[in-house]
N, C-alpha and C positions, 0 to 999 in steps of 0.2 A: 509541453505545449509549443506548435511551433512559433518561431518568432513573426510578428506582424509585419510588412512591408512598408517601409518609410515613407512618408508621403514627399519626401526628397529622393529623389534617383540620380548620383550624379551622372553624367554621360560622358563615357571613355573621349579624348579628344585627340587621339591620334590613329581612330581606328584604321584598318586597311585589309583588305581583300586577299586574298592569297589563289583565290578560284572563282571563274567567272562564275554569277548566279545562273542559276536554271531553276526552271519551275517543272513539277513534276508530280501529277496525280493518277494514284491506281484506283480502281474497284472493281470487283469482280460484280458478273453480270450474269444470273441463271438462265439465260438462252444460250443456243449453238453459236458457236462463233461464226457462220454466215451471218445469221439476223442481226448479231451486233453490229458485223462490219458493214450491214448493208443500212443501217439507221446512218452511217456517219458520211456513207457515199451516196444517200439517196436524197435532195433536199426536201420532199412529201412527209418523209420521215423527220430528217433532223432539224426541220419548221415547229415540229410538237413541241423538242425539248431546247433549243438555242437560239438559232438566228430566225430570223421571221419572213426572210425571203431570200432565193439562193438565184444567180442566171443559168445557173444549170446543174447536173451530175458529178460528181469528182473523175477525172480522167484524167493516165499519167500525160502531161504535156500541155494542158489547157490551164487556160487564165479563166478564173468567176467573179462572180461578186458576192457577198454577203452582206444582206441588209438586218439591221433592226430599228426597222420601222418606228415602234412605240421611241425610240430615242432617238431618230433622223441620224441615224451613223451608220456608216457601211464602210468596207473594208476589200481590198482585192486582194486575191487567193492564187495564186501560181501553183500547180501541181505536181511535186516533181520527181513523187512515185509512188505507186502504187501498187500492191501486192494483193489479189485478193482472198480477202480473209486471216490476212499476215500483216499487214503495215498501209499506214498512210502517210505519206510525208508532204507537207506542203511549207512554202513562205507566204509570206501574208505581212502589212506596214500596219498591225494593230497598233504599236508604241512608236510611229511615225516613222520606223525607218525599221528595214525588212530582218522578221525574229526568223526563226526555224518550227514548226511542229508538226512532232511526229508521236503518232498514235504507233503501239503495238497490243496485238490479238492474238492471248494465248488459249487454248483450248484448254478447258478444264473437264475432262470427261467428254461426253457427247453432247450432257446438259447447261454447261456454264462455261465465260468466257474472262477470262483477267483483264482487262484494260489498260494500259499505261498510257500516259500524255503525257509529253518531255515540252516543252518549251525553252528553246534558248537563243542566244546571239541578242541581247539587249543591249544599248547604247546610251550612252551618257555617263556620267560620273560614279561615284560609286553611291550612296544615296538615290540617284534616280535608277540605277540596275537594282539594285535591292527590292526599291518599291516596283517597278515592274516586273519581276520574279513574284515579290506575294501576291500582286494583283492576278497575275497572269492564276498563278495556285489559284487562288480563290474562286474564279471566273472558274476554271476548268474542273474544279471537285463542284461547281454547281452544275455544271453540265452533263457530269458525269452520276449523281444522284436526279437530274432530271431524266436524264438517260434511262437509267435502273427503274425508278417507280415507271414511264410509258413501257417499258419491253415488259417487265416483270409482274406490271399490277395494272396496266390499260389506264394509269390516271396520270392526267397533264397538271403538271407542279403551276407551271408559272413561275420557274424561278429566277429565271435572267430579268423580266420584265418585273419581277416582286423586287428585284434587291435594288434600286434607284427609284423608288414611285415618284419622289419629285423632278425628276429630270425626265419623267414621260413625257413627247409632247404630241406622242397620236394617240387618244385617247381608245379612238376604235382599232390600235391593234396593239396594244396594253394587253391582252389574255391571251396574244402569242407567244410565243417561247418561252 
């Protein structure tokens, strides 16, 4: 029988880092790797499954914005290459001072596409890099299962807008992203 988990955990007190955090989610996605890349550079498209309002296209050299509405926060997006159907790289100040991320799109046959999301370059201490690496994960494997059910199964999750319901505060665009 395994052993039961102490309801005391003491905590290491002199932990230390050896390697910057980065956050980093894969899924593979049963469409051509066009249609994937073009959910993530189109904002028509990537309004179904993340942000709820974009100022325009992904283009290498251009600045956007991204809104989410249902939570009055928005973020700007620098573009700083793009490859297509192979990579997207942008910077963006989600964790208040500018991360890295870059998508890559691998062809899996004609029918299906790998996805990767890298997130990195967090700042602050070691505690706050930490928790912005898991958040950052979290945030991007729901994106990326919101992703998957619209290309694969035409149904809108709701997942970004589901996973904080008390810090909505636009009610009517709560069942975007």
């Amino acid at each position: 029988m395994p052993a039961q988990p102490s309801a005391h955990v003491e905590r290491p007190t002199n932990l230390q880092l050896t390697h910057a955090p980065f956050a980093k989610t894969e899924m593979l996605i049963r469409k051509p790797v066009a249609e994937v890349f073009e959910a993530f550079v189109n904002p028509e498209i990537t309004c179904k499954f993340w942000f709820s309002k974009s100022s325009g296209r992904l283009e290498t050299g251009k600045q956007i914005q991204w809104d989410w509405e249902m939570y009055g926060a928005s973020v700007q997006v620098g573009v700083k290459a793009l490859e297509k159907n192979g990579r997207i790289l942008i910077e963006w100040g989600a964790y208040g001072k500018p991360t890295e991320v870059e998508w890559t799109f691998s062809p899996r046959g004609e029918h299906a596409t790998f996805v990767s999301i890298t997130n990195s370059g967090f700042d602050g201490d070691g505690d706050e890099v930490v928790k912005q690496a898991l958040d950052s994960m979290e945030g991007f494997a729901l994106v990326l299962s919101g992703l998957k059910a619209l290309l694969e199964h035409n149904v809108v999750l709701n997942l970004i807008s589901d996973r904080f319901p008390d810090l909505i505060v636009s009610a009517g665009d709560s069942k975007r992203a």
